[in-house]
C-alpha positions as CSV (number, residue, x, y, z in Angstrom):
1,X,10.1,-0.8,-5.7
2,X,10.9,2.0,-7.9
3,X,9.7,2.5,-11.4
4,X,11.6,4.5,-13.5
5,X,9.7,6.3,-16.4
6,X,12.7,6.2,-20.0
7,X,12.1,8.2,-23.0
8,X,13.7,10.0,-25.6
9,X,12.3,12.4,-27.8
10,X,10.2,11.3,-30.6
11,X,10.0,7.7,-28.9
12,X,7.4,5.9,-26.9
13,X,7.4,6.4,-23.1
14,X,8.9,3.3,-21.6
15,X,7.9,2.1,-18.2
16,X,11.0,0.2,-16.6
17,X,10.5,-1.4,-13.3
18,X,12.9,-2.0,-10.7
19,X,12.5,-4.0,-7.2
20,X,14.9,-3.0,-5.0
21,X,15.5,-5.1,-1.4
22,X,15.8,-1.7,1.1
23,X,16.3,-3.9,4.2
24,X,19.6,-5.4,2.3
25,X,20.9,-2.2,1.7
26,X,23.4,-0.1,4.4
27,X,22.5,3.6,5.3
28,X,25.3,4.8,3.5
29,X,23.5,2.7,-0.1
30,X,20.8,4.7,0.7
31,X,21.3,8.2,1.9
32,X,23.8,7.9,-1.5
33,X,21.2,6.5,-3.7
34,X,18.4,9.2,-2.6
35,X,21.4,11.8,-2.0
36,X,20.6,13.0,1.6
37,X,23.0,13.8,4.3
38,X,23.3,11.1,7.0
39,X,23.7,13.7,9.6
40,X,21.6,16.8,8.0
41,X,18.9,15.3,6.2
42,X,17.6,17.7,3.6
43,X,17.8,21.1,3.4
44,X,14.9,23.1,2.8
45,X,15.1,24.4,-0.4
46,X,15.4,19.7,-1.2
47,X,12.5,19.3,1.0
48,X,10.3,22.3,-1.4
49,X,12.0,20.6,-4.5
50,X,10.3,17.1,-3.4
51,X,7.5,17.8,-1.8
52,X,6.8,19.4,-5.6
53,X,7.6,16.6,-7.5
54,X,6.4,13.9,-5.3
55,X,3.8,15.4,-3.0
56,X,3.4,15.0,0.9
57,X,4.4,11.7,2.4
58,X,0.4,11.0,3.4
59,X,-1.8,7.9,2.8
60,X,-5.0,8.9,1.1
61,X,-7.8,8.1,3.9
62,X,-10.1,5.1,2.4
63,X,-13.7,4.7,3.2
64,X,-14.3,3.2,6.3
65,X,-16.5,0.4,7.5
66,X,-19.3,0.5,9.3
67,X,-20.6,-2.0,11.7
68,X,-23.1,-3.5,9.3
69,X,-20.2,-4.1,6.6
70,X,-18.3,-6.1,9.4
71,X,-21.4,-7.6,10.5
72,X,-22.4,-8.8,7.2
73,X,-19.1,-9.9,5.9
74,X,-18.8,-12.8,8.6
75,X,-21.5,-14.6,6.3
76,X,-19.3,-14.3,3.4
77,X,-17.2,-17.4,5.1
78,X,-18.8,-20.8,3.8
79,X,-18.0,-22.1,7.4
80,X,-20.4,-19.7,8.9
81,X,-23.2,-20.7,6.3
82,X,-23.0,-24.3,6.9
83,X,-23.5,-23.6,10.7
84,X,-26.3,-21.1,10.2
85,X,-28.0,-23.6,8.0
86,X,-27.5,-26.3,10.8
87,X,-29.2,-23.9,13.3
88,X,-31.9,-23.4,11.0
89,X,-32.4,-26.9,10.5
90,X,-32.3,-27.6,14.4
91,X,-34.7,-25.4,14.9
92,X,-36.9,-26.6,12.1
93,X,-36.2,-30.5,14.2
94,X,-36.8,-29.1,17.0
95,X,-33.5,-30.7,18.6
């Protein structure tokens, strides 16, 4: 998906976005579109100009879970609670 960001001076910022179907494409679509060399890649003084303007190619690290959260969220399911309730009950019987 990319999102292209349109304005002209004294107007508005417009946000257009565009989905575009990468797996559709051919290599020579997209080294074009992104204009990279098939066979060089970027050169360094590209890879400074990018890394600038879009930052490192990283996922931000999210907060794990612990063993309580995964513990925990198996009761969420109403499937489990129906069963626990019919243990409790059992027990309750004495069956």
């Amino acid at each position: 998906m990319l999102i292209h960001f349109c304005f002209a001076e004294g107007e508005r910022m417009e946000l257009k976005e565009e989905k575009i179907n990468w797996y559709t494409r051919t290599i020579e679509d997209i080294t074009q579109h992104f204009n990279v060399d098939k066979s060089r890649g970027l050169s360094s003084k590209e890879v400074k100009i990018r890394l600038e303007k879009y930052g490192p190619n990283q996922l931000k690290e999210g907060k794990g879970r612990t063993v309580w959260d995964m513990f925990f969220d198996q009761f969420k399911e109403v499937l489990v609670l129906i069963l626990l309730i019919s243990v409790i009950i059992s027990i309750f019987l004495g069956e």
